[in-house]
C-alpha positions as CSV (number, residue, x, y, z in Angstrom):
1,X,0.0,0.0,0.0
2,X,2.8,2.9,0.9
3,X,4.4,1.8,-2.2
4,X,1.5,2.2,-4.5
5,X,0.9,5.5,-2.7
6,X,4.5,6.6,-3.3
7,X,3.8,5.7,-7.3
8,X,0.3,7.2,-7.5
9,X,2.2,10.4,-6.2
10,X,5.5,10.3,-8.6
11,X,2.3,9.5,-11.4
12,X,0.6,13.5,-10.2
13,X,-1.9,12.4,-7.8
14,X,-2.7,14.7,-5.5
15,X,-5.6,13.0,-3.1
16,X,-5.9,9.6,-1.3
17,X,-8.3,8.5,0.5
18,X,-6.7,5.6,2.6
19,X,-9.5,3.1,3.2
20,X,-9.2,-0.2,5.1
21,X,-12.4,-1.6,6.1
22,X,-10.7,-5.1,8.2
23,X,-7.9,-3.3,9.9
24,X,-7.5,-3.1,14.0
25,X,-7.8,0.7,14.5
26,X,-4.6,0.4,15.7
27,X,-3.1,-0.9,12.7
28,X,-4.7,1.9,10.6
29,X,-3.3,4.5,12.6
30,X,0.3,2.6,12.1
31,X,0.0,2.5,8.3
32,X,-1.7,6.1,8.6
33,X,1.0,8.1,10.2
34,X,3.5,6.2,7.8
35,X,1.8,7.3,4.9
36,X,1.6,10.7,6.1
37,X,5.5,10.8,7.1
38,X,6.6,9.2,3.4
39,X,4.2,11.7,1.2
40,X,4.6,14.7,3.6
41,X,2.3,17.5,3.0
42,X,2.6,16.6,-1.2
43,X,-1.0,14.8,-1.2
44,X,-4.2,15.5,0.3
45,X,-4.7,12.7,2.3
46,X,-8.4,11.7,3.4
47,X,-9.2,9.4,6.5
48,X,-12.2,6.7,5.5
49,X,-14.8,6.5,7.8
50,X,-13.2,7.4,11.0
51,X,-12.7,11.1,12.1
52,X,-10.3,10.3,15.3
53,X,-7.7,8.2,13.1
54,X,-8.0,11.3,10.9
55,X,-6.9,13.8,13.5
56,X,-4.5,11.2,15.1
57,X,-2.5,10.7,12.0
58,X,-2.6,14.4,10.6
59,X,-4.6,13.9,7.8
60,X,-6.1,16.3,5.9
61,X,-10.1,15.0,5.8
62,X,-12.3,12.6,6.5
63,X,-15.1,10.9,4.1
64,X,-18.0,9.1,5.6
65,X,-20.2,7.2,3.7
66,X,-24.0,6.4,4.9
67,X,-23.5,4.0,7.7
68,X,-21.1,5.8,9.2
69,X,-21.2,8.8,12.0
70,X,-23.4,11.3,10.3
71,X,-21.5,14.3,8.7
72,X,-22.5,16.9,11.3
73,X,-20.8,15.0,14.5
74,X,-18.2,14.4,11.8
75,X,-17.6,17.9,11.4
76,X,-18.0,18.5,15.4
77,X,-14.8,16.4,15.4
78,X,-12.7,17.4,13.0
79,X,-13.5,21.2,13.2
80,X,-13.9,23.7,10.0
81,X,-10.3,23.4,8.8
82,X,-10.2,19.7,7.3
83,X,-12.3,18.6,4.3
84,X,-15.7,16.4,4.8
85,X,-16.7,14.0,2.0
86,X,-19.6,11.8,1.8
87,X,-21.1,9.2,-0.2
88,X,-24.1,8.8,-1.4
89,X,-26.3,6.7,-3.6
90,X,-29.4,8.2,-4.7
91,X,-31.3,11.4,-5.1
92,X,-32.8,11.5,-1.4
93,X,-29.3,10.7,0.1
94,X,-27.7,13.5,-2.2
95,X,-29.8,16.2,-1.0
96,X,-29.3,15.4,2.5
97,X,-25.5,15.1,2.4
98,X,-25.8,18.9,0.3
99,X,-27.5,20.5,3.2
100,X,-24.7,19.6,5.1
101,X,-21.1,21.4,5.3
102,X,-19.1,18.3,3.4
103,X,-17.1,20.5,1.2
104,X,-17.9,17.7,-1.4
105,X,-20.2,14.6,-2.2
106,X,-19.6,11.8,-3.5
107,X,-22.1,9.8,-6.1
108,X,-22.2,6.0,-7.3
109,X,-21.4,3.1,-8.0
110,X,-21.7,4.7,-11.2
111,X,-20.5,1.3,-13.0
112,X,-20.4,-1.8,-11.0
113,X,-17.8,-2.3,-8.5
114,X,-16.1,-5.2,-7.3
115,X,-14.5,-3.0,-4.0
116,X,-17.4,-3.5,-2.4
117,X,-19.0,-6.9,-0.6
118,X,-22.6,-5.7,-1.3
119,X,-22.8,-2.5,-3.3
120,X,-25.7,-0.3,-3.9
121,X,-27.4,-0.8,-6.8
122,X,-25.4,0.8,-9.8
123,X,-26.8,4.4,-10.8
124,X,-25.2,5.0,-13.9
125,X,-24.5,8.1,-16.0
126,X,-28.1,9.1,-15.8
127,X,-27.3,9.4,-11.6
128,X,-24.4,11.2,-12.2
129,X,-26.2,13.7,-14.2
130,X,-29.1,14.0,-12.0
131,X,-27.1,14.4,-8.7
132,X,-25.4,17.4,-10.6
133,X,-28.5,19.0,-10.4
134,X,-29.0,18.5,-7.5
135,X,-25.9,20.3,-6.2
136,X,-23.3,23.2,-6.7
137,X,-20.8,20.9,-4.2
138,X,-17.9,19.5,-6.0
139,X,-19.3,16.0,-6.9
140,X,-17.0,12.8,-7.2
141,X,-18.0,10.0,-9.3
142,X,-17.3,6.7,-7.5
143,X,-18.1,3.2,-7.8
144,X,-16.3,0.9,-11.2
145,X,-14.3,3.8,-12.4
146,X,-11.8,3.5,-14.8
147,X,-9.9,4.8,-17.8
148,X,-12.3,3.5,-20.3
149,X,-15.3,5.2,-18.4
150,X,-13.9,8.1,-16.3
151,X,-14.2,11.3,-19.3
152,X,-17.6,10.0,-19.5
153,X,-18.7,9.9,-15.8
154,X,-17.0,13.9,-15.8
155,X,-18.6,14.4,-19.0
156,X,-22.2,13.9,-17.1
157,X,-21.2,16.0,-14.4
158,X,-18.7,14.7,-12.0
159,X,-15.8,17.3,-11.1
160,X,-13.6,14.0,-10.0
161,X,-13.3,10.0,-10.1
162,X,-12.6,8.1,-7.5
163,X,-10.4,5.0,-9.2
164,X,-9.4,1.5,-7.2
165,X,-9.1,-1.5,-9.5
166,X,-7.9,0.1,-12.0
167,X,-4.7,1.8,-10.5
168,X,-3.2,-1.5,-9.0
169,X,-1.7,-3.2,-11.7
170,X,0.9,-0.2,-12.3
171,X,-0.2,3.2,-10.1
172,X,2.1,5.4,-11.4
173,X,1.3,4.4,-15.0
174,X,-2.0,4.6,-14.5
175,X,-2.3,7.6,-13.0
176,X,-0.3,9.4,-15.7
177,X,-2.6,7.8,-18.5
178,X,-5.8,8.8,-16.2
179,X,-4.1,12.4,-16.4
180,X,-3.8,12.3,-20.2
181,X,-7.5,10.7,-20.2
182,X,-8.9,13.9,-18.7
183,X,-6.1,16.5,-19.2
């Protein structure tokens, strides 16, 4: 993991999210703080679910999806100065998270997803365009993302992807040709 992290950032990527769903919290905070230590303040790091680890390790936000704490004792945590993301799969859960101060939102699975043990039902292009009508927030696209599909998930409104799969076989490499993709 640091050493894909270290490749997706010599490739020009400039957020992580660091998500491990099976890890003791004490192992996440471990891995954390070594992440943070080896990229230094280069890359945006964000926390997945959990906004103590977040503080803990120095990151720089904390996405929540819609099991987790909701975003305002997210934000009663973390304070105003580090970012809130949160996921969301539908129209009702969209205009929720937008009332809320998450600096962005996340939308999806846009394509199906094998990152997930029981995804949401896949919302397509058509949610992506309909979710960006529904907000001015910075919207991420999430949820089977890769270079074949991501211009056309930002093409129907996403400002971002969020990419798994399809960065492990080389990150660096990959992240340069997602670059060129939507450069």
């Amino acid at each position: 993991m640091l050493a894909a992290a270290e490749e997706l950032s010599a490739g020009g990527v400039t957020l992580i999210q660091y998500r491990d769903k099976l890890g003791s919290p004490r192992h996440i905070l471990e891995q954390a703080k070594e992440l943070r230590r080896m990229l230094g303040r280069s890359v945006r790091l964000i926390m997945n679910d959990r906004a103590d680890l977040c503080l803990a390790a120095g990151f720089n936000g904390v996405h929540v999806g819609q099991d987790d704490l909701p975003p305002a004792r997210v934000r009663r945590v973390i304070g105003d100065a580090l970012w809130l993301g949160v996921s969301t799969h539908n129209p009702e859960q969209l205009k929720l998270a937008d009332q809320t101060n998450a600096e962005y939102l996340a939308i999806g699975p846009v394509f199906a997803t094998s990152s997930k043990d029981r995804p949401d039902p896949v919302v397509g292009l058509e949610g992506v365009r309909r979710a960006r009508q529904l907000t001015g927030k910075p919207l991420v696209a999430i949820g089977g993302i890769t270079r074949a599909n991501a211009r056309s998930a930002v093409e129907a409104g996403a400002d971002a992807v969020a990419v798994i799969s399809d960065l492990l076989p080389s990150p660096r490499k990959s992240a340069e040709e997602f670059f060129r993709i939507l450069g």
